[in-house]
Each structure stands twice: as structure tokens, then as C-alpha cells.
DRENLUM-130842 format. One record per residue (C-alpha): residue in one letter; x, y, z. Coordinates in steps of 0.2 Angstrom, whole numbers, padded with zeros to 4 digits, always signed. Each point is the difference from the previous one (the first is absolute). Layout:
! DRENLUM-130842
aXYZ/...
This chain:
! DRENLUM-130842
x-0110+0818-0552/x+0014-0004-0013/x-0004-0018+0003/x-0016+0001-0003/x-0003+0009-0015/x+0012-0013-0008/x-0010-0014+0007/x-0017+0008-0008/x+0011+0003-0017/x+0007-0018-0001/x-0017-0006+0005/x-0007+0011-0014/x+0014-0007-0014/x-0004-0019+0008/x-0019+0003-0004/x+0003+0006-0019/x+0012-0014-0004/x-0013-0012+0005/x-0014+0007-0010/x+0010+0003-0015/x+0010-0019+0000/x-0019-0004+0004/x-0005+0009-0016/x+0011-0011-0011/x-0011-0012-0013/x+0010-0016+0006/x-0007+0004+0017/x-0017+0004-0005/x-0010-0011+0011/x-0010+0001+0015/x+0012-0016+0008/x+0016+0009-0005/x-0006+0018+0004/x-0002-0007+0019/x+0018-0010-0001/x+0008+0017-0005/x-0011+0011+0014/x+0006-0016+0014/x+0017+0002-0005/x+0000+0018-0002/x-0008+0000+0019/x+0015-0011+0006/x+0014+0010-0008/x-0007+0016+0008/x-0002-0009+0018/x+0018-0006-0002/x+0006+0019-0004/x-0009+0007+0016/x+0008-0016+0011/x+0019+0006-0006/x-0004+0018+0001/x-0008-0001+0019/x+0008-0013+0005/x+0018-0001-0009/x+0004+0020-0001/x+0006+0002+0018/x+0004-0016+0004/x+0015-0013+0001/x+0002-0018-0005/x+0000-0011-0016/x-0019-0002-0001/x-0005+0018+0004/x+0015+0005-0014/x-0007-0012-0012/x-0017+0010+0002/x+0007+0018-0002/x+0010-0005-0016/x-0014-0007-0006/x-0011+0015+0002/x+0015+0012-0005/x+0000-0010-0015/x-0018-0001-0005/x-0001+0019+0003/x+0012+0002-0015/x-0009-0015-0010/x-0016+0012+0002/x+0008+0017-0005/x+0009-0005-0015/x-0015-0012-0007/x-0013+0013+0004/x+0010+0011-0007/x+0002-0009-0017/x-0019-0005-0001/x-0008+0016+0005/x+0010+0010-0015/x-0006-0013-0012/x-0019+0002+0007/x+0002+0020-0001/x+0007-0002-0018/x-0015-0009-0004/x-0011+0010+0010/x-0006-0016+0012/x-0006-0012-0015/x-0007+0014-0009/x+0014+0000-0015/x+0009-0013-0008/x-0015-0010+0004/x+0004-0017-0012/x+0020+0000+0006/x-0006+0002+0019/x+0005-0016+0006/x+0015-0005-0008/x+0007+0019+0005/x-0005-0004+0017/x+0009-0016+0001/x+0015+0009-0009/x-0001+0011+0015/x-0001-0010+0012/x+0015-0012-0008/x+0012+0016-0001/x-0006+0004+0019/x+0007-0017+0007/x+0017+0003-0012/x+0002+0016+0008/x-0004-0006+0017/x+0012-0018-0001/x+0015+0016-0007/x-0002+0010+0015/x+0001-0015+0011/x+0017-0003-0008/x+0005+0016+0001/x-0004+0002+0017/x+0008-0014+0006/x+0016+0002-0010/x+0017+0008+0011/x+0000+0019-0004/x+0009+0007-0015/x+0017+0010+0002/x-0001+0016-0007/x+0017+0012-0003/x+0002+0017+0000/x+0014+0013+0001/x-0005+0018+0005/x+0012+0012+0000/x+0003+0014+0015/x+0008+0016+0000/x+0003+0000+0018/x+0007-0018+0003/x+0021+0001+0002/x+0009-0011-0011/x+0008-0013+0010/x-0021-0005+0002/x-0002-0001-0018/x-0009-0019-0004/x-0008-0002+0018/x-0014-0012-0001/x-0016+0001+0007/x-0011-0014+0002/x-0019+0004+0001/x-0013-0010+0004/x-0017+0006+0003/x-0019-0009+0010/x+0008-0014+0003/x-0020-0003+0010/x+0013-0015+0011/x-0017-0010+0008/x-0009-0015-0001/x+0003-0001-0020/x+0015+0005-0002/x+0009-0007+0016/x+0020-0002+0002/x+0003-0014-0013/x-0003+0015-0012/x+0009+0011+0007/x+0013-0011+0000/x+0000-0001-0018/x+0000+0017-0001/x+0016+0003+0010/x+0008-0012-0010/x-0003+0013-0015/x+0005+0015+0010/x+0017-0010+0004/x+0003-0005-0016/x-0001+0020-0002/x+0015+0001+0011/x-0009+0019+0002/x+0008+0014+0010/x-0016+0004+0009/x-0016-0006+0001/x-0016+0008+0003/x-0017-0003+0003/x-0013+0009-0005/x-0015-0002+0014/x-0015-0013+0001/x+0014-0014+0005/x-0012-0007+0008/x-0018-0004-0003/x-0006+0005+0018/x-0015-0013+0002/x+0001-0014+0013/x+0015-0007+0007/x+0021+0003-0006/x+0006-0016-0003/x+0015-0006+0011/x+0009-0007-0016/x+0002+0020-0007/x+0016+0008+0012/x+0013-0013-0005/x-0004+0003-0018/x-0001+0016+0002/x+0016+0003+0010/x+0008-0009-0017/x-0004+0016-0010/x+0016+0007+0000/x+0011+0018-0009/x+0017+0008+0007/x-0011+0018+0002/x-0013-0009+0007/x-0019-0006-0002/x-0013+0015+0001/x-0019+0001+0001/x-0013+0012+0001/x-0021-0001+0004/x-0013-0004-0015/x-0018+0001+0007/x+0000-0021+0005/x+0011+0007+0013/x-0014+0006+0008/x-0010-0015+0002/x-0001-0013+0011/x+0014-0003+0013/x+0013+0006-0012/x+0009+0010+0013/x+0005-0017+0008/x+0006-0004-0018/x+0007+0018-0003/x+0013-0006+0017/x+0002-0019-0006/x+0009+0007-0015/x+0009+0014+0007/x+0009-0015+0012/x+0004-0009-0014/x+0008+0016-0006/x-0014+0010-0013/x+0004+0018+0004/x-0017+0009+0000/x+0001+0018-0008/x-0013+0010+0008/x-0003+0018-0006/x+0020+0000+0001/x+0015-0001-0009/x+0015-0010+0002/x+0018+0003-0009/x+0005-0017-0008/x+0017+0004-0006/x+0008+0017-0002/x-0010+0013-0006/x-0013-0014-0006/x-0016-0001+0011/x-0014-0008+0001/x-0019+0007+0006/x-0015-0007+0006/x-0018+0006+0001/x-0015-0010+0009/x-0011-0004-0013/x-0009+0013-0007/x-0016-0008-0005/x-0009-0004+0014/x+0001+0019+0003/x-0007+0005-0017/x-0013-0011+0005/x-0006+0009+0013/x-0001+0017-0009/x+0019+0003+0006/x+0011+0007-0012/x+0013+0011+0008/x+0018-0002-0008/x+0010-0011+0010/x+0015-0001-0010/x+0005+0018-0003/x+0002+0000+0023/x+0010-0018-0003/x+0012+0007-0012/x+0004+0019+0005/x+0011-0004+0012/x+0011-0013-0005/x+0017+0001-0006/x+0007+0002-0016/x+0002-0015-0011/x-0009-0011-0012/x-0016-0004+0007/x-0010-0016-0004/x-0019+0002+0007/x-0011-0017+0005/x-0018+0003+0002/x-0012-0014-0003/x-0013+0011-0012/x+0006+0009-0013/x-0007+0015+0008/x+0003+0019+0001/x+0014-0003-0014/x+0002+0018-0003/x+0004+0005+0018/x+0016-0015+0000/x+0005+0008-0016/x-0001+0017+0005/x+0009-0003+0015/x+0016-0009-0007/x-0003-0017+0001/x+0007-0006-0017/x-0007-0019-0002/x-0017-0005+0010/x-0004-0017+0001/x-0019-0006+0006/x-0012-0013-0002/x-0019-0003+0005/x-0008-0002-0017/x+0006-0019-0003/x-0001+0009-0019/x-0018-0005+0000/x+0004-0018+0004/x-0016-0007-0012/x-0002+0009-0015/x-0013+0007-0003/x+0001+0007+0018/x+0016+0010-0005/x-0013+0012-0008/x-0008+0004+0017/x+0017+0002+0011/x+0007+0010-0012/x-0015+0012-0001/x+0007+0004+0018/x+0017-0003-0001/x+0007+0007-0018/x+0019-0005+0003/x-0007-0018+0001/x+0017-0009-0006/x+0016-0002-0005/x+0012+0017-0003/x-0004+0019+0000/x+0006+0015-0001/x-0004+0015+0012/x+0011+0015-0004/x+0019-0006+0008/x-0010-0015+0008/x-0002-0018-0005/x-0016-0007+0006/x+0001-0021+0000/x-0016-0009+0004/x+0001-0019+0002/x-0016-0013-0002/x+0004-0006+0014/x+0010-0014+0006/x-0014-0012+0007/x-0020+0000-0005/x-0015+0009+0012/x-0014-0011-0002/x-0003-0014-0015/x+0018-0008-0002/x-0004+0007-0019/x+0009+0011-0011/x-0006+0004-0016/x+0014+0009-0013/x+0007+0010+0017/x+0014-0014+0005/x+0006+0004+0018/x+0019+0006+0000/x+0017+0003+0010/x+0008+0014-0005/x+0015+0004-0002/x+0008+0017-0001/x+0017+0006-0004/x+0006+0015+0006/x+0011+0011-0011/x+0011+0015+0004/x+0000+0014-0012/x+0017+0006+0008/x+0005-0018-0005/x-0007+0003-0018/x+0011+0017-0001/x+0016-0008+0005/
């Protein structure tokens, strides 16, 4: 059904591009309207090829098509986008009548800049971001632990292990204490590519590499890929919690999306946490979701992912209508909520003023800070 509506909304976004590049004065004739409708015709044929032929598929041609279509998807939204506001500003023609055109082609030309910076930005290696949080709870001789976080990695067709390669390279470079992962690892359509357990068995910390569940997990045969990286050494936390070093541990809850999807909202955190031991506890969970509950049952940082920070702008607006802690740093009581943009890209490999991004995070005792 998902599929679909998007199909009817891209199709819808492809038909109002036409008629308004169509609409243009340097285009206004009968020969060059039926070039522009042909071509428009062509595009949209090539989009349904890559998205029901290259989605679930393997192989350089089928790949070719999906990017394609991943791509023209975001060329769609973010030029509608910029096109339609003008049209409602001028209520469809009706104001701003003698300036029409050239804002039209002024729209059109800031369209394609925007499109040709997302393209860079979603093609560039993720940004490092640093922080320090501070916990009461964490013994001193733990004070500068480093955690490296990355989130949706979507590993797939687009972004295969040559990527990821890059990326553990960075996470080296790091030289991080542990390493975490914060669910959708992979993208859970068509088939794990072969070239993905070495490189991952390359992603390496003395505490340990740890994962938990985002809602790709739950698609397509990503149990097999859930095993193929726990035998390369990806510790899966479950709705469980493991103790990293003394009195620091770490806790895992399946992704908590898929059940607020389907009208399930029961806590799931508070059961998780009530029963572990005392000392500084660091909580993954791949949607910044029932926040309150992790802060009110001790956890004292809380690291999630999910929202890509909008990925597109202006979709940011949208995703953050249902997810308010939508990046970067919060604060929640005692608790310090970290949302990352995401590592890798869902979709268009576009990103529009919300770089992807490895974070970093120091651990700080404030035992340490007394002494």
C-alpha cells in the first residue's frame, strides 16, 4: 500500500512538472509542448522500470534503474516543491501576472541548484560529530570512553560494501572504545551482497561492536542478514541489556516503530531497564521514542536514529511533526537524548541541509570531575 500511494504521489509531482515547464513562453508551441509531454512520458516510464524492476532485485542494470528512480523521486519532491509555493503565492497565474514567467524560470533555476546540492551532499562521506555528555553514575577509571554511533546505514544495492568500507575506515580513524549501531543496517530489499561480512567483520572496538532493530529489520530476508552479521561479530541487543565494562552497560530495544504503527504503544523500556544493575546506562533504540519512560527509569544518555533529520528539507517539517526530538542534543530531565541523521541515505542518495553523520561521544565521569 506504502508503495503505492508513493507511486500515485510521484506520478502526480511528474504530471505537474510537465505541465508547468510546459507552461514556460520559450516553450510555447504546439511542436515543443509534444517534445516536453514525449519526454516527460519517457522519464516516468524509466522511473516505474527502476522502481518494479530495480527495488528487489540484484545486478548492475537492475541497480542502475533503482538509483535512477531513487533519484528522480527526490528531483520530483524538491522541484515540485519549489514550484508549487511560487504558484500558491501567486495564486496559480492570478497575481504577479507581468513578472509570471521570469519568476517561473527563477523557480525553476533555484529548483535545479537545490537538486545538483543535494546530490553533493548525498554523495559526500558522513560528517563527524563530537560530543561529551557527562554521567553521574559512570566510575571514574571510565571517564573519556568513546562511543562511536552510527545510525540507517540502509547497506543494499546503493549503498553496497565499497561504502561501507569507506565508512569503517572513518570509525577507525576514531580509534572508538565501542561502536554501536543504531538499527536499519540494512535495507531489507532483494538479496545481501556477498562483499558485506568481510567488511564488516573489519569494524572493530576493545568493548565491542553492538546493534539493535530499526523497522528495515523487519523487511525482506533481514533475518538472514541479522545472522550474517552477528558471525562476523555484530552483537544484537534484543530487548536486553549487556554490561560493557564495570558498572557501564548497554540496552537494546527492538524498534519501537513498527509497533506504534500498528496502534501499539505499550512501554517497553521501563520492563528493559527495571531489572538491571546499577551503573551508568547508555540506551540504543532506533526511534527517539518513549523518551520519557528511558528518562524516568535511569538511563542517563539515549542514543536513537530513524528520522535521517528530514533528509530533504523541506521534508524535515513533516518528520518532525511526528517526531519532535528530530536531531542533534536534548535534554530530558538527568537524561541526554542524541538523535543522529543517519549514517547512509533511505531512498534518493540526496540530502538537502541534513548532511549524514558518525558520531562520536565522549563519556565523562562526574566522579572523575570531583577528584
Amino acid at each position: 500500500m506504502f508503495g503505492l500511494i508513493l507511486n500515485l504521489i510521484a506520478t502526480l509531482m511528474h504530471g505537474y512538472l510537465t505541465w508547468r515547464v510546459g507552461s514556460l513562453h520559450c516553450f510555447n508551441t504546439v511542436q515543443r509542448h509534444r517534445k516536453i509531454w514525449l519526454s516527460s512520458l519517457a522519464l516516468w516510464l524509466l522511473y516505474l522500470a527502476g522502481i518494479y524492476l530495480g527495488h528487489d532485485a540484484s545486478g548492475a542494470v537492475t541497480s542502475l534503474l533503482d538509483r535512477i528512480a531513487l533519484d528522480w523521486l527526490g528531483v520530483l519532491f524538491i522541484a515540485t516543491t519549489i514550484m508549487l509555493t511560487l504558484d500558491l503565492l501567486t495564486a496559480f497565474g492570478l497575481w504577479a501576472t507581468p513578472y509570471l514567467n521570469r519568476l517561473r524560470i527563477g523557480s525553476l533555476v533555484l529548483a535545479v541548484l537545490c537538486i545538483v546540492v543535494a546530490l553533493v551532499q548525498g554523495n559526500r562521506a558522513p560528517v563527524v560529530v563530537r560530543h561529551e555528555v557527562a554521567m553521574a553514575s559512570l566510575p571514574a577509571g571510565l571517564d573519556g570512553t568513546r562511543i562511536a554511533v552510527l545510525s540507517d546505514l540502509h547497506l543494499g544495492s546503493q549503498l553496497n560494501a565499497g561504502w561501507l568500507a569507506a565508512r569503517v575506515a572513518q570509525i577507525a580513524a576514531l580509534k572508538p572504545d565501542v561502536i554501536v549501531l543504531l538499527g536499519d543496517l540494512f535495507e531489507g530489499h532483494g538479496a545481501v551482497d556477498d562483499a558485506l561480512p568481510p567488511v564488516l567483520a573489519r569494524l572493530q572496538a576493545p568493548l565491542g561492536v553492538f546493534a539493535v532493530t530499526g523497522n528495515h529489520e523487519f523487511h525482506g530476508d533481514s533475518a538472514a542478514a541479522i545472522a550474517m552479521s552477528e558471525a562476523v561479530g555484530v552483537v544484537w541487543l534484543r530487548n536486553r541489556w549487556q554490561q560493557i565494562a564495570p558498572k557501564l552497560l548497554l540496552a537494546g530495544v527492538d524498534d519501537l516503530t513498527r509497533h506504534q504503527r500498528n496502534g501499539d504503544n505499550a512501554d517497553r523500556i521501563t520492563p528493559l531497564l527495571m531489572e538491571r544493575p546499577k551503573g551508568a546506562t547508555v540506551l540504543l533504540s532506533h526511534s527517539p521514542l518513549q523518551i520519557e519512560q528511558a528518562a524516568a527509569t535511569g538511563a542517563e544518555l539515549m542514543l536513537s536514529g530513524h528520522t535521517h533529520g528530514g533528509q530533504i528539507w523541506p521534508f524535515s517539517y513533516l518528520v518532525g511533526h511526528y517526531y519532535p526530538y528530530l536531531a542533534g542534543r536534548y535534554r530530558i530531565g538527568t537524561m541526554t537524548l542524541i538523535v543522529s541523521r543517519g549514517t547512509g541515505l533511505w531512498g534518493p542518495r540526496m540530502r538537502l541541509w541534513q548532511p549524514g553523520e558518525i558520531i562520536e561521544v565522549t563519556l565523562r565521569s562526574a566522579k572523575a570531575a570531583d577528584n
